[in-house]
N, C-alpha and C positions, 0 to 999 in steps of 0.2 A: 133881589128886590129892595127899592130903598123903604127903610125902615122912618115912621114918624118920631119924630124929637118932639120930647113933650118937654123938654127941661133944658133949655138953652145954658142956664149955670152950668149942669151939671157935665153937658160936652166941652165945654168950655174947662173946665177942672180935669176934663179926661185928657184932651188937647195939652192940657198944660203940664198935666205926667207925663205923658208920652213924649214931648217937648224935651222934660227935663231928664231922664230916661235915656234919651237919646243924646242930649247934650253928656251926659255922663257916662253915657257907654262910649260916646265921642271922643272925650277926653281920654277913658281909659286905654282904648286903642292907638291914639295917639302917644301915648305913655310909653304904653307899653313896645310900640316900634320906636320914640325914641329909647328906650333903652336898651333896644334890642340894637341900634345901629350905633349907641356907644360902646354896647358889649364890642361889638364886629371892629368897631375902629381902635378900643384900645387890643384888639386880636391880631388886627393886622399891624398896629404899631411892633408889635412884642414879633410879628413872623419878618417884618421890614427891617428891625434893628439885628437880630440875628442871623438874616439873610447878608444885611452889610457887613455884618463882623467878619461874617462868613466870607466875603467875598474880601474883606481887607487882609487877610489869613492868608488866603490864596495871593494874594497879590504879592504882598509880602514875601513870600516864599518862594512865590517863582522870580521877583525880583532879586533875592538872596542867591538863589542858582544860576542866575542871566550874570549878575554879577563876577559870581566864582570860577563861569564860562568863559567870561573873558579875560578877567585875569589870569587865567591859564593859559590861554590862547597868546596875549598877548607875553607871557613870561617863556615859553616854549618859543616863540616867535623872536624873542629879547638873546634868550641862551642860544638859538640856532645861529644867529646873526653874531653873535660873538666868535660861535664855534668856528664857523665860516672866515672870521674876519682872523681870527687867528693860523686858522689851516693858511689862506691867503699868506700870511706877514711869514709863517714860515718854509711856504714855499718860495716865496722872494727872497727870502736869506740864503736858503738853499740854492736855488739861479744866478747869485751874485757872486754867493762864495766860488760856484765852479767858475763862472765866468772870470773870475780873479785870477783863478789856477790856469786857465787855459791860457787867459793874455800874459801872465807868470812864467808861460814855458818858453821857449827859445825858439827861432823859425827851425831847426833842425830838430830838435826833440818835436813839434808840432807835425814836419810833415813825417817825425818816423809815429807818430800815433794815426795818422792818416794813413800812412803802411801797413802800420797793424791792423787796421780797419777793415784795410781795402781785403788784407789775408786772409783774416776772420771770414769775411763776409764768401770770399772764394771758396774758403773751404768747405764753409756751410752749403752753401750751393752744390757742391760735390757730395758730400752730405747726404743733402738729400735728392740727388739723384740717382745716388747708388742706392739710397733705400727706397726709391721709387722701382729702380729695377729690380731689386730684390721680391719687392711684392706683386711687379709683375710678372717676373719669372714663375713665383711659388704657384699664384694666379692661373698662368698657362697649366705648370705641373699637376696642379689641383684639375683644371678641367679636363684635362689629359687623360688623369687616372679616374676620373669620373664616369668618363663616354667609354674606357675600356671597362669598367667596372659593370656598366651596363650591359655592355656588349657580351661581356663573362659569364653576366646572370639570365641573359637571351637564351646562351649555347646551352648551361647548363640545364637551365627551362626544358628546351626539345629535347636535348639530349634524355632526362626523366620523361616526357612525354612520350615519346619514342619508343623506350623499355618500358615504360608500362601500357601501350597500348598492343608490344606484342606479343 
C-alpha cells in the first residue's frame, strides 16, 4: 500500500542518499573489476611471456638438432662419395694396368693364355662332372641300401611276430 509523504524535503534527502550510495557502491564495483581485470592482464602478460620463452627453448633446440641432422647426413653423404669416387679411380688403374699387360704380350704368348684357358676351363668341366657322378652314384647306393634296409627291418618284424605268436 502506498504510503502518504508528509515531507517532501525529507524524500527528497532520502533520494539523494540512496542516489549517492549507489553512485558509490557504483564506483566501487567498478574499481574493483577494474582491478581485478588488470590483476588478470598483468597474469596473463607473466603466463604469455613464459609461454614464448618457452616455446623460443624449444625451437631453438630442435633447430640445433635439425641442424646437426644434416650436417651428418650431408658429411656421411660428402665421405660416401669420396669413398666411391676413389674405389672407382682404382679400379680403373687396376683395368688399365692389365689392359697394358695384355696388349704387352705377343700374339703367341696371347693365344698360349687363351690355351691355357680354354684347358682350365675343360678340366673344370670334367671336374665337375665326375663330381656330379660321384654324388650320383653314392645317391643311387644310398637309396639302395635304404629300400633293403627297409625290407630287412619288414622280415625281421614277421619273423618276431611269427615266434611270438606261436
Amino acid at each position: 500500500m502506498p504510503t502518504k509523504v508528509n515531507n517532501r524535503k525529507e524524500v527528497t534527502a532520502n533520494v539523494a542518499d540512496m542516489a549517492a550510495k549507489v553512485t558509490e557502491e557504483t564506483k566501487s564495483a567498478v574499481d574493483s573489476l577494474t582491478n581485478m581485470a588488470f590483476t588478470t592482464t598483468e597474469e596473463m602478460k607473466t603466463l604469455l611471456t613464459s609461454n614464448q620463452e618457452a616455446f623460443k627453448e624449444g625451437f631453438q633446440i630442435w633447430q640445433g638438432f635439425t641442424q646437426a641432422y644434416i650436417n651428418f647426413v650431408l658429411e656421411a653423404t660428402r665421405q660416401t662419395t669420396g669413398q666411391s669416387l676413389a674405389f672407382r679411380e682404382s679400379l680403373d688403374k687396376i683395368v688399365a694396368d692389365n689392359f697394358k699387360k695384355v696388349q704387352s704380350l705377343s700374339l703367341e704368348e696371347r693365344q698360349l693364355a687363351v690355351d691355357a684357358t680354354e684347358f682350365w676351363q675343360v678340366q673344370a668341366q670334367a671336374a665337375s662332372d665326375y663330381a656330379a657322378k660321384i654324388f650320383t652314384t653314392s645317391s643311387k647306393v644310398m637309396t639302395t641300401t635304404a629300400l633293403f634296409s627297409n625290407w630287412a627291418a619288414e622280415r625281421v618284424a614277421k619273423m618276431f611276430t611269427t615266434i611270438s605268436t606261436n
